[in-house]
C-alpha positions as CSV (number, residue, x, y, z in Angstrom):
1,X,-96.6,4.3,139.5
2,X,-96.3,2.9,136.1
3,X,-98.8,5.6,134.8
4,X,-96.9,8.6,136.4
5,X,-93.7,7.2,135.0
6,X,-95.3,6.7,131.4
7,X,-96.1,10.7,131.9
8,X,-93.0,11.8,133.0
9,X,-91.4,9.5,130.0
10,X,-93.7,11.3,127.2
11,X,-92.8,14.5,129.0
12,X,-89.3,14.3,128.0
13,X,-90.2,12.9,124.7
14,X,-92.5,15.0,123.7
15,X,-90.7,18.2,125.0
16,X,-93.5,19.3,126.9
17,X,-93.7,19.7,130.9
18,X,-97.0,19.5,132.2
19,X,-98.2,22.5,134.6
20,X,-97.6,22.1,137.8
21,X,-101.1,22.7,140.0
22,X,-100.6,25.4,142.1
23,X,-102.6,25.1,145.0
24,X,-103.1,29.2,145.2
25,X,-104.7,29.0,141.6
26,X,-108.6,28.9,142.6
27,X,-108.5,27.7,138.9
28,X,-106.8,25.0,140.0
29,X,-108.5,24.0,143.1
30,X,-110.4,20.9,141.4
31,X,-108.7,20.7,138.5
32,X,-108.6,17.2,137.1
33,X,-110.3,15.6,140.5
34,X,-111.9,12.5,139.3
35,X,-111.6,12.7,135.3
36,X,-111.9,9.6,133.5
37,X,-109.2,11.4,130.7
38,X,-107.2,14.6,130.8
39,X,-105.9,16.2,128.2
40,X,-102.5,16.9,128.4
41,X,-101.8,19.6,125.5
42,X,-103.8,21.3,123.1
43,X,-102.5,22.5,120.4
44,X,-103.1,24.3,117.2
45,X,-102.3,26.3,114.3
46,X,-103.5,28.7,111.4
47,X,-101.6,29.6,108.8
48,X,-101.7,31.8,105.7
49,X,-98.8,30.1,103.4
50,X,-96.5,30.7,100.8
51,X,-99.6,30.1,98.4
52,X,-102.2,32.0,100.7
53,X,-103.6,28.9,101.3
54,X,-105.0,28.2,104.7
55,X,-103.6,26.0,107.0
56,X,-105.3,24.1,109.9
57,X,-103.1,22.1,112.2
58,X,-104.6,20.1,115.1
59,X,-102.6,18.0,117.5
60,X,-104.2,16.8,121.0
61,X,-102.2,14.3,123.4
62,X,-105.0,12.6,126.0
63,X,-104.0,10.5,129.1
64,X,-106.7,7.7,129.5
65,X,-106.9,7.3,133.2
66,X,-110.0,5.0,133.7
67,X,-111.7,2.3,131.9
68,X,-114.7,5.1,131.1
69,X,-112.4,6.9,129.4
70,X,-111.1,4.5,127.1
71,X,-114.2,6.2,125.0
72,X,-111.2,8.8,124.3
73,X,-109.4,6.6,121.8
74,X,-112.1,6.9,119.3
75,X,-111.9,10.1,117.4
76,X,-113.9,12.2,114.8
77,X,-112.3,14.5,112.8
78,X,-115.2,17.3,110.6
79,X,-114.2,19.4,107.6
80,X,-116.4,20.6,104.6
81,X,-116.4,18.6,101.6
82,X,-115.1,21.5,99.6
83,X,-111.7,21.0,102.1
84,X,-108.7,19.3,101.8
85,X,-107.8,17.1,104.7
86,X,-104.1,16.5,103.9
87,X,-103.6,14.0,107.1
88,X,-104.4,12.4,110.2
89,X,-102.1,10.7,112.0
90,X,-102.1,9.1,115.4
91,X,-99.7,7.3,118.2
92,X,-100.7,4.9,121.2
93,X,-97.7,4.9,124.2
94,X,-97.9,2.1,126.4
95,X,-95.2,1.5,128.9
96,X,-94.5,-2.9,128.9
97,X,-94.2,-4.9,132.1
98,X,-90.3,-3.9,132.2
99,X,-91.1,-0.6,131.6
100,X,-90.1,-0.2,128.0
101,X,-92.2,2.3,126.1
102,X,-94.2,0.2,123.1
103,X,-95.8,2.7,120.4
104,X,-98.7,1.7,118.3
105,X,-99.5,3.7,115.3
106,X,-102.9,4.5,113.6
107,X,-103.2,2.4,110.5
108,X,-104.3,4.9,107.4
109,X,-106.1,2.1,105.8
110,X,-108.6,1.8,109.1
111,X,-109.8,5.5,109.2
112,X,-113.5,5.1,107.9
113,X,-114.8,8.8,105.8
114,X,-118.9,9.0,106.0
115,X,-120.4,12.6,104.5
116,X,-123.4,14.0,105.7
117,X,-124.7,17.6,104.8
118,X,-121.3,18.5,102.8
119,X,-119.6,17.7,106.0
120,X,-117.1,15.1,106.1
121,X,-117.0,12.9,108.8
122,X,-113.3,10.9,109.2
123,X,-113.6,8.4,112.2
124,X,-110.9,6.4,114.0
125,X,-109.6,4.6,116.9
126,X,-106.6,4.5,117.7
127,X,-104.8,0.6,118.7
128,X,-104.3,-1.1,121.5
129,X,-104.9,1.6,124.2
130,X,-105.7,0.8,127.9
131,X,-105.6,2.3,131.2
132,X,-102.7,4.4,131.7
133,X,-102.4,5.1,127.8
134,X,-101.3,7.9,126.8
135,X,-102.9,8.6,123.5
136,X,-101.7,11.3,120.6
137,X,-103.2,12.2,117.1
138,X,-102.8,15.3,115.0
139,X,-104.8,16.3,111.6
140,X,-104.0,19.0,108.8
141,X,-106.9,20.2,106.9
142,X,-106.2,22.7,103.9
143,X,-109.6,25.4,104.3
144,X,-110.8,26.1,100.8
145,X,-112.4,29.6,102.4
146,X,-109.5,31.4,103.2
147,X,-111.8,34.0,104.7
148,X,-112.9,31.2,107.6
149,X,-110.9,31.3,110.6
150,X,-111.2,28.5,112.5
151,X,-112.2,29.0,116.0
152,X,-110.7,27.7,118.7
153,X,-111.8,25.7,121.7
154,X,-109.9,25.9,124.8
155,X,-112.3,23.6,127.4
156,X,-113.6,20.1,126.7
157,X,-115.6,17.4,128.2
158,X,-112.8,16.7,130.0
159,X,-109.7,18.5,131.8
160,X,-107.3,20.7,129.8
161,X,-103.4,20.9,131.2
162,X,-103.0,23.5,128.1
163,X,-104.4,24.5,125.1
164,X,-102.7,26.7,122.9
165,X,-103.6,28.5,119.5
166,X,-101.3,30.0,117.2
167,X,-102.5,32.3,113.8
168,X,-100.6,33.3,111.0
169,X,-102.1,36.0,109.0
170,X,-101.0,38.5,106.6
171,X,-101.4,42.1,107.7
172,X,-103.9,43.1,105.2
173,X,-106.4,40.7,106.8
174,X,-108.3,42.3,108.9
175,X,-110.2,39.6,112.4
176,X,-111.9,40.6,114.9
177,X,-111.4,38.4,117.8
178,X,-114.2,37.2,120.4
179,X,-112.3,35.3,123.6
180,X,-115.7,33.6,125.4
181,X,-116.4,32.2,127.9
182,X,-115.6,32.7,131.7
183,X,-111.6,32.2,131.8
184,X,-109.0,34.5,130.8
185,X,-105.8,33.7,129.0
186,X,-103.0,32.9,131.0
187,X,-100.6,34.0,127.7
188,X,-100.8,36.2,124.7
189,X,-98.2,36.8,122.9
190,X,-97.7,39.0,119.3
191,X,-94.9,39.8,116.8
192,X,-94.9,40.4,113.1
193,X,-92.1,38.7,110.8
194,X,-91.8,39.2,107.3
195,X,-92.8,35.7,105.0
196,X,-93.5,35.5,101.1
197,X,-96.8,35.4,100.6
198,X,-97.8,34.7,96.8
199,X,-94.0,35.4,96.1
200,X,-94.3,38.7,97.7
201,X,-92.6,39.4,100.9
202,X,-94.9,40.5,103.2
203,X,-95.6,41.3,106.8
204,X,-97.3,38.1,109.0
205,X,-98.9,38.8,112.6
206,X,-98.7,35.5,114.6
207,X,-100.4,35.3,118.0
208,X,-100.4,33.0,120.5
209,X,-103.1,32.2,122.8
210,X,-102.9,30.1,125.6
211,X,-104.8,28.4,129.0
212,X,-103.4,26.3,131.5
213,X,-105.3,24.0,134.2
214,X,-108.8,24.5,132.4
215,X,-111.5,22.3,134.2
216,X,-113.8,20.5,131.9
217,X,-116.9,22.0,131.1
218,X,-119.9,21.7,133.4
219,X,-123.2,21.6,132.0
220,X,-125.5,23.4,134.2
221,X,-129.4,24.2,133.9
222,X,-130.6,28.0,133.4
223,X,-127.7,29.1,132.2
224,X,-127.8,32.4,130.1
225,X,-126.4,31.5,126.7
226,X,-125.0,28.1,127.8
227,X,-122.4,27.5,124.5
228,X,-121.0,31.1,125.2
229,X,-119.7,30.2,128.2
230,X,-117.7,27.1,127.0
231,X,-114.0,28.8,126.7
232,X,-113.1,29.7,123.1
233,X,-111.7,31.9,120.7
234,X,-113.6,33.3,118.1
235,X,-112.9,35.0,114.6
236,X,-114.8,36.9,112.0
237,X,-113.3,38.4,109.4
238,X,-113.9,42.2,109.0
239,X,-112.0,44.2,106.3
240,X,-109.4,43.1,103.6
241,X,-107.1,44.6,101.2
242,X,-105.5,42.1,98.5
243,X,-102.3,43.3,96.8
244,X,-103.7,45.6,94.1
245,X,-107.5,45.7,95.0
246,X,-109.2,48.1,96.6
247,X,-110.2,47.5,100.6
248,X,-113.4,45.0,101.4
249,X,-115.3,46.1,103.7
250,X,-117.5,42.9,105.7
251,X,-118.1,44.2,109.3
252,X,-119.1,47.3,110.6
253,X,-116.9,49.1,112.8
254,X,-119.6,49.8,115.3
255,X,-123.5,48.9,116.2
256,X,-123.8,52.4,114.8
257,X,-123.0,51.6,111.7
258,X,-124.7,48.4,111.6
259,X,-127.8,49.6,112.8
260,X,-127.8,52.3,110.3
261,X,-126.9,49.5,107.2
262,X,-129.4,47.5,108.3
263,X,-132.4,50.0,108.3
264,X,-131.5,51.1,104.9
265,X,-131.7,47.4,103.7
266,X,-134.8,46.6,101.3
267,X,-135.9,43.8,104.2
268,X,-135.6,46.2,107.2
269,X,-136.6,49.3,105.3
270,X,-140.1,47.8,104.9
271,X,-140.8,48.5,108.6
272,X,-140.7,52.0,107.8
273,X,-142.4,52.8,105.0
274,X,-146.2,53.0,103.9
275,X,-148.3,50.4,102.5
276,X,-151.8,50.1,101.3
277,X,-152.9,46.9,102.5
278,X,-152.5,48.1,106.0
279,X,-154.6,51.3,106.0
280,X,-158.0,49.8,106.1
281,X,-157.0,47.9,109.6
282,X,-155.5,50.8,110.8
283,X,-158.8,53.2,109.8
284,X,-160.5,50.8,112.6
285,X,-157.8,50.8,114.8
286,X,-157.0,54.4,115.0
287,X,-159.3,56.6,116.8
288,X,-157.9,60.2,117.7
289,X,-159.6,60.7,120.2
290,X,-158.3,57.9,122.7
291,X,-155.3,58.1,124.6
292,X,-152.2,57.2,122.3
293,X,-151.3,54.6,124.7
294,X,-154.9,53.0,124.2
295,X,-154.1,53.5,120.5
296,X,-151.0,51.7,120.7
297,X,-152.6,48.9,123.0
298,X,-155.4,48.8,119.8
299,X,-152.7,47.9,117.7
300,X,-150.7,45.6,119.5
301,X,-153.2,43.3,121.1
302,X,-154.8,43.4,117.0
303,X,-151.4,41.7,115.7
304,X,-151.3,39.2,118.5
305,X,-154.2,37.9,119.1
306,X,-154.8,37.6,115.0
307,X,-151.3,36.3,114.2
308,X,-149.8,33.0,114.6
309,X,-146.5,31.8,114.2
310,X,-145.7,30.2,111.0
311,X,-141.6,29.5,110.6
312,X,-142.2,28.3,106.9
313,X,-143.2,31.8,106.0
314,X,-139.2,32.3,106.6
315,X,-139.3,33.5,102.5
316,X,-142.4,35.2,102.1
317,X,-143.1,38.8,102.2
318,X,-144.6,41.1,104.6
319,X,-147.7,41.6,102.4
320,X,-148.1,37.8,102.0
321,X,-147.6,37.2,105.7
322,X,-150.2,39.9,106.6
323,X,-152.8,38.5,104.5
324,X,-152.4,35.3,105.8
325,X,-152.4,36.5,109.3
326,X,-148.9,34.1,110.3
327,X,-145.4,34.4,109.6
328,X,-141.9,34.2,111.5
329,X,-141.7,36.2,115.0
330,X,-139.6,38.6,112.9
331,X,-142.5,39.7,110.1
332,X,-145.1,39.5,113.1
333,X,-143.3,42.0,115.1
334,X,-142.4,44.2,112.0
335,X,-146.1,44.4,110.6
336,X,-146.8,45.9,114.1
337,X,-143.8,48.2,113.8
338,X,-145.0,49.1,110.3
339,X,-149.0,49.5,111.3
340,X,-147.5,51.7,114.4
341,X,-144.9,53.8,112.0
342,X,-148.0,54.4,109.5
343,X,-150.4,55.8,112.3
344,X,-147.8,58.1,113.1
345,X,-146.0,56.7,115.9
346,X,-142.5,56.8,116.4
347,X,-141.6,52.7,116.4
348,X,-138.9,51.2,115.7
349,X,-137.7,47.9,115.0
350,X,-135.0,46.3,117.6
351,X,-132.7,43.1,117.6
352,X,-132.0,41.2,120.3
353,X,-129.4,38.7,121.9
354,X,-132.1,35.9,124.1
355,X,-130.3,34.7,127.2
356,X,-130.0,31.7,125.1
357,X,-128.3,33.0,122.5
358,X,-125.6,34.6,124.6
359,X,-125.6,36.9,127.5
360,X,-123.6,40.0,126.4
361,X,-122.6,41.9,123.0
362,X,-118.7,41.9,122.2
363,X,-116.6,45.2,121.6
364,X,-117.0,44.1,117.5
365,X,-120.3,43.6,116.2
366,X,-121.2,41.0,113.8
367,X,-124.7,39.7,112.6
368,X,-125.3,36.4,114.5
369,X,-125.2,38.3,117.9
370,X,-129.3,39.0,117.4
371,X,-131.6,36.1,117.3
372,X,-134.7,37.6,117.8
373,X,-136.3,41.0,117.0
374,X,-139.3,43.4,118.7
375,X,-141.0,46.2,118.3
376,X,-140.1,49.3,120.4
377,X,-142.2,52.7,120.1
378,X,-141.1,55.9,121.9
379,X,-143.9,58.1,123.5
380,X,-143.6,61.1,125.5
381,X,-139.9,60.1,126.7
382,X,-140.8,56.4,127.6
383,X,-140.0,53.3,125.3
384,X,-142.4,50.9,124.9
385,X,-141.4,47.3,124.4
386,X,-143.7,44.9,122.5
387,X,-143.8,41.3,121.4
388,X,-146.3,40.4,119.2
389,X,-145.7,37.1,118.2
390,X,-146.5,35.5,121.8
391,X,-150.2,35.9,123.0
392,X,-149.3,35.4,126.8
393,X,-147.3,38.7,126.8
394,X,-148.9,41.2,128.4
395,X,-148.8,44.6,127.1
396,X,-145.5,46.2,127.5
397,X,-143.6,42.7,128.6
398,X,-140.8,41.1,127.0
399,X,-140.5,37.3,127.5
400,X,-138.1,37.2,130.7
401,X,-135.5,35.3,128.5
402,X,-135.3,38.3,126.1
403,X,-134.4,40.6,128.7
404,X,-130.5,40.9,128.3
405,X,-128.5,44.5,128.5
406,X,-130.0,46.1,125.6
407,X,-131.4,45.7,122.3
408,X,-130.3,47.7,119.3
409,X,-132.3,50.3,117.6
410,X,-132.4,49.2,113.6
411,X,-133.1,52.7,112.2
412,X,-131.2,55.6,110.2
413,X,-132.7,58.1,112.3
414,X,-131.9,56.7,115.6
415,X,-129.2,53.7,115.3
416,X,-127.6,52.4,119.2
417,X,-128.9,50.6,121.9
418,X,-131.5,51.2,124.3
419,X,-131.0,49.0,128.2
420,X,-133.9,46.5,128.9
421,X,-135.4,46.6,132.3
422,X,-137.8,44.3,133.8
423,X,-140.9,45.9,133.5
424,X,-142.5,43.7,135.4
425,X,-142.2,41.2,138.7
426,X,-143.6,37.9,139.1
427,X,-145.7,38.6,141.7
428,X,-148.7,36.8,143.9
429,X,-150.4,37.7,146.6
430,X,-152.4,35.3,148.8
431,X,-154.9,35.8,151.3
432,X,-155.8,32.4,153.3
433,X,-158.2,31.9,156.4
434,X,-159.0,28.6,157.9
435,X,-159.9,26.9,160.8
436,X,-158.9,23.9,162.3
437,X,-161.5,21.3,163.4
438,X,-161.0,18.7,166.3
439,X,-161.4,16.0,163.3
440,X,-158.1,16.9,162.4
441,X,-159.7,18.6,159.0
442,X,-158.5,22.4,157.7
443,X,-161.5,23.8,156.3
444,X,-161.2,27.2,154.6
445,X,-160.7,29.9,151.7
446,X,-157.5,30.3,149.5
447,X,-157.3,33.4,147.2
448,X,-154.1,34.6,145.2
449,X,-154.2,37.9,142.7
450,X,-151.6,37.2,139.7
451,X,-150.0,40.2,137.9
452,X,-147.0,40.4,135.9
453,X,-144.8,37.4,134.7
454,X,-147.4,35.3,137.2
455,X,-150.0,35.8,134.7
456,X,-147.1,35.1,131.8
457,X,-146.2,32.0,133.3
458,X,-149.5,30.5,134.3
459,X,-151.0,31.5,130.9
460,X,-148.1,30.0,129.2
461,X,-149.0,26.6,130.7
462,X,-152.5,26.9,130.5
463,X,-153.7,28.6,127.2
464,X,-151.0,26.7,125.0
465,X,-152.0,23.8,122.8
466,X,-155.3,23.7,123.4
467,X,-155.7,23.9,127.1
468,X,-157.2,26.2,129.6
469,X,-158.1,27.3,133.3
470,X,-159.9,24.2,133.4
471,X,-157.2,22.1,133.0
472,X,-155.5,23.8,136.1
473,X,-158.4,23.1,138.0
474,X,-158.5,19.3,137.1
475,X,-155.0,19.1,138.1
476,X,-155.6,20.4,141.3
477,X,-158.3,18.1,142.2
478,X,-156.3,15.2,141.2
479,X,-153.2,16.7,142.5
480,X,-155.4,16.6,146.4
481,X,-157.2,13.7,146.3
482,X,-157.9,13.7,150.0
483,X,-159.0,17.3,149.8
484,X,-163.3,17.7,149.6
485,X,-163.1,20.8,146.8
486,X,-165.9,23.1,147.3
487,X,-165.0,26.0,144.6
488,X,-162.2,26.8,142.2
489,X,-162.0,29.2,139.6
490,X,-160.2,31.6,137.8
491,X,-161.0,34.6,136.5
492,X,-159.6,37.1,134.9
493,X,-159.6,40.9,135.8
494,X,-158.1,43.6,133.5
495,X,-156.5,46.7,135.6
496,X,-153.8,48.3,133.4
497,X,-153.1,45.1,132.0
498,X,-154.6,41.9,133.1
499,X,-154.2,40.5,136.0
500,X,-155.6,36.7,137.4
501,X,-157.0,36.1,140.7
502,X,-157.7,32.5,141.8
503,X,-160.2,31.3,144.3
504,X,-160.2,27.7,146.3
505,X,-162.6,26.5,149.1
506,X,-162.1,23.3,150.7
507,X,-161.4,21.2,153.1
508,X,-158.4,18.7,153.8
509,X,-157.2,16.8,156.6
510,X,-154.3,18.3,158.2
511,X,-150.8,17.3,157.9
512,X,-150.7,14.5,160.0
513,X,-152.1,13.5,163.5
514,X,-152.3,11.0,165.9
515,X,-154.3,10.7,169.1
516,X,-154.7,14.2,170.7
517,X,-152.1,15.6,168.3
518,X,-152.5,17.4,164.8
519,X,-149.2,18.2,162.9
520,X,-150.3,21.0,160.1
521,X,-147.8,22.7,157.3
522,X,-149.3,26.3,157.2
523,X,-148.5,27.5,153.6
524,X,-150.5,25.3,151.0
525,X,-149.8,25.0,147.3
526,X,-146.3,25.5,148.6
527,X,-144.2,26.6,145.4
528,X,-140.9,26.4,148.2
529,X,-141.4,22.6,148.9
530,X,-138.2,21.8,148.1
531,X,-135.1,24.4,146.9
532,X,-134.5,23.7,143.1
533,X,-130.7,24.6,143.5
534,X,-129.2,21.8,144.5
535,X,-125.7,21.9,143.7
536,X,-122.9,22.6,145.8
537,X,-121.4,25.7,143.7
538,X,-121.3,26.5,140.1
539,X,-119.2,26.7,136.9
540,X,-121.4,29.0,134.9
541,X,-123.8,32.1,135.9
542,X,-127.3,31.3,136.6
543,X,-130.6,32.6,135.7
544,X,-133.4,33.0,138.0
545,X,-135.5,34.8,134.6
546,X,-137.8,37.4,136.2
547,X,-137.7,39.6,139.4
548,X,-139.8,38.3,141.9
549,X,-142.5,38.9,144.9
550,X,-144.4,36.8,147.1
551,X,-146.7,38.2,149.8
552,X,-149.2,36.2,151.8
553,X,-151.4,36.1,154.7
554,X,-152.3,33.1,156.3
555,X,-154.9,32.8,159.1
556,X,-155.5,29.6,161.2
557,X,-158.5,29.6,164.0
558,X,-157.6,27.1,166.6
559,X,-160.0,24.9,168.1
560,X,-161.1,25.1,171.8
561,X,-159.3,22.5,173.9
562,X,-156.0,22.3,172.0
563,X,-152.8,23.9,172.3
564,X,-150.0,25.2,170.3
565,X,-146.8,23.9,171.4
566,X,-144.8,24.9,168.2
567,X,-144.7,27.5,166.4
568,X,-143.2,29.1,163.5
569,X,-139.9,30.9,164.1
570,X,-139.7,34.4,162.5
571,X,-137.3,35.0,159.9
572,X,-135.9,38.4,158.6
573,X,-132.7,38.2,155.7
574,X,-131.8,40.6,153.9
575,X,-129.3,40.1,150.5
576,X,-126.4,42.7,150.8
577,X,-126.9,45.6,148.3
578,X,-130.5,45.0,148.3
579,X,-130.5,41.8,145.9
580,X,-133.0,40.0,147.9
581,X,-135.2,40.0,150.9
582,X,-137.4,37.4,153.3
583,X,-139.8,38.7,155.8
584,X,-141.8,35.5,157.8
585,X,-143.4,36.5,160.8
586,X,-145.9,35.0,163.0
587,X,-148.3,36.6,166.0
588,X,-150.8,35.3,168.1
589,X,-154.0,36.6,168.0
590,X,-156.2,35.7,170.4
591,X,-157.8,32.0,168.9
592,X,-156.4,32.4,166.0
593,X,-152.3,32.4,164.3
594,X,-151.2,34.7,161.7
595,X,-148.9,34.2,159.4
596,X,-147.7,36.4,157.2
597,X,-144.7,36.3,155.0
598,X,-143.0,38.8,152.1
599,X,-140.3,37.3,149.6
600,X,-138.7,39.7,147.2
601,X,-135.9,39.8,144.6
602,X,-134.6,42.2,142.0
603,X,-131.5,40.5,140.9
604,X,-132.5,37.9,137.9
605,X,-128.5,36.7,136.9
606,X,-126.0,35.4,139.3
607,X,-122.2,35.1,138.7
608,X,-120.7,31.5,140.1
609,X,-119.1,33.8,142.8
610,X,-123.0,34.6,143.9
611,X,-124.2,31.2,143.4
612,X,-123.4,30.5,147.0
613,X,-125.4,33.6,148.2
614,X,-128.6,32.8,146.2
615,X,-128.6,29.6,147.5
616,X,-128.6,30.0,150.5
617,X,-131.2,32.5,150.4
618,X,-133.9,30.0,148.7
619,X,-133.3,27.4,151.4
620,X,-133.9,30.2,154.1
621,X,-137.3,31.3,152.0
622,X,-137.9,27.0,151.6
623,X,-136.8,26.2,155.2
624,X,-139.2,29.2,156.6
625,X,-142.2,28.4,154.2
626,X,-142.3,24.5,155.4
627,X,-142.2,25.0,159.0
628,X,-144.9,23.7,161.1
629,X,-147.5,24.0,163.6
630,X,-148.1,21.4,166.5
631,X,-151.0,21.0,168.9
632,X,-151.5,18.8,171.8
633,X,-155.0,18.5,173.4
């Protein structure tokens, strides 16, 4: 009681009523359900003043409401060094035992200042606080780059009651704005007034932006761009006009534009023109009379299998980086560009956004959206996505986690986006035969064939740092102790790209048995032990990274004298709209049972809404691959 009275107190105090939660608000279904500290307002401010000077206010009221969240009281406030912090000030509201409200201030003297980087770093705590405190500090910081915005958090750690921004700017600043994240704004609100502004009156927009009830972030594993979805407002500054100067232009107004700008850079522009100290690599490439796609494959699988990534060659050129045969990602993937644009293909380089990154572009484009760039060449209608700087890719194959809506063209001839699609699936396919003994042993033949992002993947953690097939194989023999390995190997096979197939003899005990009873789990090397989503729903999407498809066939010969008294239960879901499929079926046949089973799904990102759906789906595909077989004798 005394903590909901100290509330209500501030409330009046402060002039501030908290939100009520409205139960038919899904946003606020949760909100606020066993935090250690909510927030109860947010609040700040940007302003240009009467000196164009910029302006950052910051004042944040905190309810402590458990002894884990006394960590609350101890505050860090950033700015560069080249700022000005002009203040920090901070109040403690306790409520005494005869309900008297006590306030403890924040002592200047005890706020310690440490600079790292040409940051400075102002720490605090503020006095005597306890369970049931309700805490309050604000902070004004004059920005010595009047061209920096600050951006504008609306989530936290812990729950927000509201948050709420407000900018000043003068109308011949130009922002554009980038709301993130998976909330909306529960209130926007514009109006222009007229302020002097270097002792000229002149037009101000303010804005206010504002959330309510915001649940603390969650964070969540494969998530696509995990710091995009944290709830915030963003601002880059585009264009300006200064009283008597001519317009600045810093943003293009489209990906048009910025494509086009950024081919026609001295950096970019190198991708696209000729150089000698290719021509002799491409004389033994380039043979006319091969198919151009073999031509193309000549080239790519030249760059990466002879490059290796080399970040410190960040500064160096493109001639340096070729003769030294390593470089960044970036100068890998724009020698192959420029080797393909010299032969006379049509390539291009392309920026992308990794899943990483972020998962979408904004209406307003700005630089920092692209993190990583490929090579792209257009043949006979078809685009042709390559990667050179990872020698797992296959040829054509993006890694999954660059996959993300499109990519944009950096050219003058051709500026825009092209879409990415998964050219490939993850897909194995297992053929399995056994027979059961009456020593309760399995004896038999495993085979799987690879292709796609299953060859990515398992090269990826076999051919990296030194390693190889061999080490899979050791694995799996110490992985199995109990099972008598008679062969393993993998080889590989090379259809239009290369595939792997994987063969095992051996034989292992079955599953478990007692007298005149054998308990066996039909699918081995089960990838579906256990379903990896384990969480009851979600805050953020979630990415499953490729498309993928599992067919197998599974064969068991029973043993004369024994009896199946349980068997497998067929399964058959399919995803609405297509998004995912399970097929498990079993038959009799004669001595011997038959398993054979078909998972399959296209869609690779999943809203929080579809999070349920997904879910569900692995643990049918995990419940049906770990069912077993029972005989009595």
């Amino acid at each position: 009681m005394q903590r909901i009275f100290l509330s209500t107190l501030l409330t009046i105090i402060f002039s501030f009523q908290l939100l009520a939660q409205d139960n038919n608000n899904p946003k606020n279904s949760a909100f606020g359900l066993n935090a250690d500290a909510i927030i109860l307002l947010d609040s700040g401010k940007s302003i240009y003043n009467e000196n164009f000077e910029l302006i950052f206010t910051h004042t944040t009221k905190i309810e402590i409401l458990s002894e884990d969240g006394l960590n609350w009281a101890n505050a860090m406030i950033p700015h560069s060094e080249n700022d000005s912090l002009l203040y920090i000030k901070g109040h403690t509201y306790n409520l005494d035992e005869s309900n008297t409200l006590q306030i403890d201030s924040l002592k200047t003297e005890t706020i310690e200042k440490e600079t790292k980087n040409g940051i400075v770093e102002n720490y605090f705590s503020l006095p005597n606080v306890k369970v049931g405190s309700i805490i309050e500090y604000s902070y004004q910081i004059k920005i010595e780059d009047w061209q920096q915005l600050n951006s504008w958090y609306f989530q936290n750690d812990i729950p927000v009651v509201k948050s709420i921004y407000t900018t000043e700017v003068p109308n011949y600043l130009l922002f554009y704005k980038y709301l993130e994240g998976s909330l909306n704004l529960d209130d926007f609100s514009r109006k222009t007034v007229k302020k002097m502004v270097k002792d000229k009156q002149t037009d101000v927009l303010i804005e206010d932006y504002r959330m309510d009830s915001i649940p603390a972030y969650i964070q969540e594993a494969d998530v696509p761009g995990s710091d995009y979805f944290i709830s915030k407002l963003k601002f880059k500054l585009a264009e300006y006009t200064l009283p008597k100067k001519s317009t600045e232009f810093l943003l293009p107004q489209n990906y048009e534009e910025l494509a086009y700008n950024w081919a026609g850079s001295p950096f970019f522009k190198e991708a696209y023109t000729r150089s000698s100290y290719l021509q002799n690599e491409i004389d033994k490439i380039y043979h006319p009379e091969l198919f151009k796609t073999d031509v193309m494959k000549g080239f790519y699988f030249f760059i990466r299998n002879n490059f290796s990534v080399d970040l410190s060659f960040n500064e160096k050129s493109l001639e340096e980086a070729y003769k030294a045969r390593k470089g960044t990602p970036q100068q890998i993937n724009m020698l192959l560009t420029k080797m393909l644009n010299q032969s006379g293909f049509d390539a291009y380089l392309i920026a992308l956004s990794s899943l990483e990154n972020r998962p979408t572009y904004p209406e307003n484009p700005y630089f920092e959206l692209f993190d990583v760039y490929i090579c792209m060449v257009r043949y006979n209608g078809k685009n042709y996505f390559l990667d050179a700087s990872d020698k797992n890719l296959l040829f054509n194959m993006l890694p999954p986690n660059f996959i993300n809506n499109g990519g944009l063209v950096i050219s003058q001839k051709a500026p825009g986006f092209v879409p990415l699609d998964f050219n490939f699936d993850d897909k194995e396919m297992v053929t399995a035969e056994f027979e059961i003994s009456d020593t309760a042993t399995i004896k038999g033949e495993y085979e799987v064939k690879r292709e796609g992002y299953a060859v990515y993947s398992f090269d990826s953690r076999f051919l990296n740092s030194n390693r190889s097939y061999n080490d899979y194989l050791i694995e799996t023999i110490f992985e199995n102790m109990d099972w008598e390995i008679k062969k393993h190997e993998v080889n590989e096979e090379f259809e239009e790209n290369k595939i792997l197939k994987e063969y095992l003899s051996f034989v292992r005990p079955v599953d478990s048995t007692a007298t005149n009873y054998m308990e066996i789990k039909p699918v081995v090397l089960n990838e579906f032990a256990e379903n990896q989503l384990k969480a009851e729903k979600r805050q953020n999407p979630i990415t499953l990274y490729t498309p993928l498809i599992r067919k197998a066939s599974y064969s068991y010969k029973i043993p004369e004298g024994w009896t199946v008294v349980e068997y497998p239960s067929n399964k058959n879901i399919a995803l609405e709209d297509g998004k995912g499929k399970l097929m498990y079926q079993y038959k009799k046949i004669g001595d011997s049972l038959k398993i054979e089973y078909t998972i399959d799904y296209d869609q690779v990102i999943y809203m929080p809404d579809e999070y349920p759906m997904i879910k569900t789906f692995l643990q049918e595909v995990t419940d049906a691959l770990n069912q077993k077989i029972i005989l009595i004798r």
